[in-house]
C-alpha positions as CSV (number, residue, x, y, z in Angstrom):
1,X,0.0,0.0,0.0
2,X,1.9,3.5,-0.8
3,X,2.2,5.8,1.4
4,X,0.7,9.2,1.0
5,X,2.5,12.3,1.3
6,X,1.4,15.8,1.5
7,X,2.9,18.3,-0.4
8,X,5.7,19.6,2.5
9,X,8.3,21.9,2.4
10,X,12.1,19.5,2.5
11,X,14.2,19.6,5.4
12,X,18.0,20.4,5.4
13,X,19.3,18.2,2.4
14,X,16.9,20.1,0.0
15,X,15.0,16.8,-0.9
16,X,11.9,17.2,-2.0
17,X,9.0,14.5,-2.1
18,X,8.8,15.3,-5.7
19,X,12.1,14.6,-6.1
20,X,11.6,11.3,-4.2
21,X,8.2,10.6,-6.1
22,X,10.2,11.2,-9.9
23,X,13.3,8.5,-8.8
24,X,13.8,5.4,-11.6
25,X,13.3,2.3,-10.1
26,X,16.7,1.6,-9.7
27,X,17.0,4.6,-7.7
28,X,13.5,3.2,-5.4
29,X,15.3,0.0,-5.1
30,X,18.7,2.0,-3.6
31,X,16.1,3.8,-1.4
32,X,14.5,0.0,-0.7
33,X,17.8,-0.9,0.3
34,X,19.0,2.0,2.6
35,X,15.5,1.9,4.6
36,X,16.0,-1.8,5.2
37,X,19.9,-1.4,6.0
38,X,18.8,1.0,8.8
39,X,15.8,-0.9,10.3
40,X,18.0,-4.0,10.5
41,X,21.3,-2.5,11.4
42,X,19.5,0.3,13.9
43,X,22.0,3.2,12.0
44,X,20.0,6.0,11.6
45,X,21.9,9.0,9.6
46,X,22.9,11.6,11.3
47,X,22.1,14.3,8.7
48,X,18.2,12.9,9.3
49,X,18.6,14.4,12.9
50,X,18.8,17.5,11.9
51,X,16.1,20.1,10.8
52,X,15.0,23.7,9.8
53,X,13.1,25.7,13.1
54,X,10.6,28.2,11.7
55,X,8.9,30.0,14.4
56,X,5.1,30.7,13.4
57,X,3.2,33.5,15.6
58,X,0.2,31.9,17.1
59,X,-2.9,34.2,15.9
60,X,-4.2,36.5,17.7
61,X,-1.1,36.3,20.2
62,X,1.6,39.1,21.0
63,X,4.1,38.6,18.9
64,X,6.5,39.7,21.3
65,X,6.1,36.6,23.7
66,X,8.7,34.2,22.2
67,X,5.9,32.0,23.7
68,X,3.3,32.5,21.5
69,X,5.0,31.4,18.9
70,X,4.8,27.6,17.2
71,X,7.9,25.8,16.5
72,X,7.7,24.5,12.6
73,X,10.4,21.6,11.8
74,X,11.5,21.1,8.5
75,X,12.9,17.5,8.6
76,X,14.3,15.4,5.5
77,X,12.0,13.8,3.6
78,X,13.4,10.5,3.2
79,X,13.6,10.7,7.0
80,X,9.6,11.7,7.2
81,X,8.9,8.7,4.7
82,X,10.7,6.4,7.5
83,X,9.1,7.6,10.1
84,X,5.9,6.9,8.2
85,X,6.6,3.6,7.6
86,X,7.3,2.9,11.1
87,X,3.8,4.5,12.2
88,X,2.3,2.2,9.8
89,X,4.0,-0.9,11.2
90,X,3.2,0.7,15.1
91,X,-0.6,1.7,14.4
92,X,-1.1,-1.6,12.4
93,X,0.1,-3.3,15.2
94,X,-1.7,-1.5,18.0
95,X,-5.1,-1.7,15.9
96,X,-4.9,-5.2,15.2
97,X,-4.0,-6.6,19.0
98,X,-6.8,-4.0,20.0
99,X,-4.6,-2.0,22.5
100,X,-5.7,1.6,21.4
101,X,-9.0,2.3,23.7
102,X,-12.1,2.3,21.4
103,X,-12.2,6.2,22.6
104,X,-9.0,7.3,21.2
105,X,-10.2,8.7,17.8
106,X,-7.0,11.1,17.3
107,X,-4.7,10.0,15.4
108,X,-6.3,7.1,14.1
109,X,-6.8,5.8,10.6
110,X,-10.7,6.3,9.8
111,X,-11.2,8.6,13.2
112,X,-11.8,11.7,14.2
113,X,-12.9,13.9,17.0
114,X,-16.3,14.2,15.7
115,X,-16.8,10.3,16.0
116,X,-17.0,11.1,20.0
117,X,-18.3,14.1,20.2
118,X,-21.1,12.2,18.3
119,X,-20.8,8.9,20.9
120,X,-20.9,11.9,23.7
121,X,-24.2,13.5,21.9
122,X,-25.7,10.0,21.7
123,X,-25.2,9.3,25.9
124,X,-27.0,13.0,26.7
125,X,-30.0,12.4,24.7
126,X,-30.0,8.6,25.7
127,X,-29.7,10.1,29.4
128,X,-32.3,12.8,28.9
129,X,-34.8,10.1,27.6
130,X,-34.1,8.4,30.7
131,X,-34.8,11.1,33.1
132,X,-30.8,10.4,34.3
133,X,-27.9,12.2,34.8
134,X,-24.8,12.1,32.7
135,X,-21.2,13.7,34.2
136,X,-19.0,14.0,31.5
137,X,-14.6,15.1,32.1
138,X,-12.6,16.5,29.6
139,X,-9.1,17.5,29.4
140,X,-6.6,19.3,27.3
141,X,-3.7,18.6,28.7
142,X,-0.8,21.5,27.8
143,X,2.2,20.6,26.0
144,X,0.9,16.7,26.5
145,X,3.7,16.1,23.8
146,X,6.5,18.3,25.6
147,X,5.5,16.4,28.9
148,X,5.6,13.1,27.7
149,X,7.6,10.2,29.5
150,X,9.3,8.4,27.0
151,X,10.6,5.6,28.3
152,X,7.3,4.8,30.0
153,X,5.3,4.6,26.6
154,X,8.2,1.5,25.7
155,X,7.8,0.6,29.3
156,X,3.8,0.5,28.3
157,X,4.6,-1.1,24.7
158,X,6.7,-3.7,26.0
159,X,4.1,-4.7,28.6
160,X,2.0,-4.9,24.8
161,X,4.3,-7.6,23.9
162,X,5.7,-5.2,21.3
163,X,9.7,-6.3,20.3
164,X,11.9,-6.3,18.4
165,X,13.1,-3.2,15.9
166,X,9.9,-1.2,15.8
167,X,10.5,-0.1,19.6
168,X,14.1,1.0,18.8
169,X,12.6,3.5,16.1
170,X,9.8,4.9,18.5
């Protein structure tokens, strides 16, 4: 199944997906070749480390605060298309030993938010017909990516039974 790309801006080595998408097969074989080298090998280059910070104002903000600003990276294509292929491999594997709660709709193949704000609309008017009360939480946690422990989602993935290379690349 290919793997779609959105027309992105390249990272540091210039690279465009065009670029990428316009290769001989030779050349996609080459590309074969050094994606496999690095999942069984565990080298990841360097140069893929690397990216382009463009700091976007956030709208309506003072543009003063350096903290109202959003931090754009520009990564390397061919490193983006990697990291897409592992997400395949992780999500495929999550979604087919049902791990993900049937709640989590973000970033989900086939899922959005609307599909529990709908669920959520569903319980108040099942609750209203009932003459019931519903309580309902929600958070938004800040900087949820920023705060995020690491090593305890692979702590949580390993409990999963997940092994082998895909952990390494998470």
């Amino acid at each position: 199944m290919p793997i779609e790309v959105k027309k992105t801006s390249p990272g540091p080595d210039n690279i465009s997906y065009q670029m990428i998408k316009h290769l001989s097969s030779s050349s996609l074989q080459n590309l074969l070749h050094l994606y496999n080298r690095i999942w069984h090998e565990h080298c990841f280059p360097s140069s893929w480390q690397q990216a382009i910070i463009i700091p976007i104002p956030k709208p309506g903000k003072d543009p003063s605060n350096p903290l109202n600003y959003l931090p754009i990276a520009l990564t390397n294509c061919l490193c983006k298309l990697m990291e897409k292929m592992v997400n395949r491999r992780l999500v495929y594997y999550l979604e087919h030993n049902k791990i993900l709660s049937p709640f989590q709709s973000g970033f989900r193949p086939g899922r959005c938010t609307i599909d529990n704000l709908l669920a959520l609309e569903t319980d108040i008017r099942t609750t209203f017909l009932k003459r019931q009360h519903l309580v309902a939480i929600f958070f938004d946690i800040e900087k949820a990516y920023d705060r995020t422990w690491r090593y305890g989602i692979l702590q949580d993935l390993f409990k999963c039974n997940l092994r082998g290379n895909l952990p390494i690349f998470i």
